[in-house]
N, C-alpha and C positions, 0 to 999 in steps of 0.2 A: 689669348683673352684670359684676364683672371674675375674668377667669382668669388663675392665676396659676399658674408653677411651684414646689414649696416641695419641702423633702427631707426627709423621714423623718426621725422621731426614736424606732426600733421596738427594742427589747430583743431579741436572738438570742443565748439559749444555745447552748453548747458543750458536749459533755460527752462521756466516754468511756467504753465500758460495759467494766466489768474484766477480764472473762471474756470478750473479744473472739476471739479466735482459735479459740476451741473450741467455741464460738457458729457462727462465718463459717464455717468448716470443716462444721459441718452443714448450715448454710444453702446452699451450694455446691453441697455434695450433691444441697440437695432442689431446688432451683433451677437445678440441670442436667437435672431431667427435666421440665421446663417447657417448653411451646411455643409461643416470645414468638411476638407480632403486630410488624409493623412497621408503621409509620404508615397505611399504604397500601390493609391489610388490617381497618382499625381502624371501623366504623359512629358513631364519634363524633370531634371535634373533640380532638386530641391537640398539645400544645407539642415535645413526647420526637419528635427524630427520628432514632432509633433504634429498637431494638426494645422491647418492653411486654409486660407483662403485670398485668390487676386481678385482685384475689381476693377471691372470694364469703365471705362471714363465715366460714361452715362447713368452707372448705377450706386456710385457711392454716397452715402448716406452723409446728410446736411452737416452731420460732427468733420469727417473727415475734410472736409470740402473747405470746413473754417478751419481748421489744423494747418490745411494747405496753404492758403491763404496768408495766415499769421506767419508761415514759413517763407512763403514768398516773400510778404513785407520783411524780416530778417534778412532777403541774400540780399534786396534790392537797397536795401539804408545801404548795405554795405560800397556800393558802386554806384558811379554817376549816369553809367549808359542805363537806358531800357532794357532788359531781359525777358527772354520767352522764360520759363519755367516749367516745365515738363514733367508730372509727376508717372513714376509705374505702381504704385500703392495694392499692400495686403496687410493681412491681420494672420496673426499669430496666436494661437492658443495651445499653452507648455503645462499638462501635466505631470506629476511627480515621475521623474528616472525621466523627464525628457529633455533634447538639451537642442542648440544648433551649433552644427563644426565651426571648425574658424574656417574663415572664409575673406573676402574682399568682394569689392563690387564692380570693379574693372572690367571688363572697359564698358561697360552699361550705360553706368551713369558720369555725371559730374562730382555729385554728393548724393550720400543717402540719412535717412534717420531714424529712429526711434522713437516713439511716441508711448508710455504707460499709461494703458488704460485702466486692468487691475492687477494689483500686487499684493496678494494674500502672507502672511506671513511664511518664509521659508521662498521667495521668489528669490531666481537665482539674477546677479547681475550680470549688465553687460560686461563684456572683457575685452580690453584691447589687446592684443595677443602680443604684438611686438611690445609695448612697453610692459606689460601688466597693469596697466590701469585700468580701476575697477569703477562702473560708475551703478550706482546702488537704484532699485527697481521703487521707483518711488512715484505714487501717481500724481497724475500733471505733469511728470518732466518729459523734458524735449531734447532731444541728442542730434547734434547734428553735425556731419562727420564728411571730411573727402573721403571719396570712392575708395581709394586705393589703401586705406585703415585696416588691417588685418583684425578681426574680431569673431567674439561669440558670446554662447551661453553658455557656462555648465550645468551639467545636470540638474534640473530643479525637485525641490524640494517641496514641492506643492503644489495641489490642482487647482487650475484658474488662474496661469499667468497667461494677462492678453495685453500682446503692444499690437500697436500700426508701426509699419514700415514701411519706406519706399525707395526706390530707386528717382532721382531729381537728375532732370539732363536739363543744360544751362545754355542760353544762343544767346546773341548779342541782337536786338532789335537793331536792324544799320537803319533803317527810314521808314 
């Protein structure tokens, strides 16, 4: 058997949701009465070494839920079958000197993404590890990525970066 290194050839949209700021602004809201984990406090294997939080289906707040949603409509234009769409959704909050390793989302999900909600001056970007594509921490945007995208953060440069992230697992409706 030979191993080899090869680079990625993965499709990452980009997209920015219109109604940004008045979205983030509630999102803020609800996301400050949140009481992240930090890695340390966490019962499972976390990349975020910063603060966290996951959300139970039942308990996600009205933003995220239309985030989802918007997303959903996104995979579904793309196909003519019915999709279940299955989200695993957390929030991330990256103080100065915090980062998340590179990482991939295999075998989890189908896709995952990134959602900015605040990006303070000195917010660090997303990184695609295999290629170096950089994609810049700008709120309202939407990153939407196959699973298997090797990626991260580095280091950031300032307190108060918060995205939504999730893991998306993908079925085919047959009937």
């Amino acid at each position: 058997m030979n191993i080899f290194p090869c680079r990625e050839n993965l499709t990452v949209e980009v997209h920015e949701y219109p109604f940004h700021q008045s979205l983030n602004e509630s999102l803020m809201k609800d996301l400050s009465e949140i009481d992240y984990l930090n890695p340390e406090q966490l019962s499972y294997h976390t990349n975020i070494r910063g603060n966290q939080y996951s959300f139970c289906e039942h308990q996600k707040p009205k933003g995220i839920i239309l985030i989802e949603n918007w997303i959903t409509n996104i995979i579904q234009s793309n196909v003519k079958s019915k999709l279940n769409v299955i989200f695993t959704t957390w929030v991330s909050k990256l103080d100065r000197g915090q980062e998340t390793l590179p990482h991939n989302h295999m075998p989890y999900c189908t896709l995952a993404y990134v959602y900015f909600v605040n990006t303070p001056k000195g917010s660090s970007p997303l990184v695609f590890s295999t290629s170096g594509r950089k994609i810049k921490a700008e709120v309202g945007k939407l990153v939407l990525f196959p699973s298997s995208a090797m990626h991260k953060v580095p280091k950031n440069r300032c307190d108060g970066r918060v995205t939504i992230a999730s893991n998306i697992s993908i079925t085919e409706i047959l009937f």
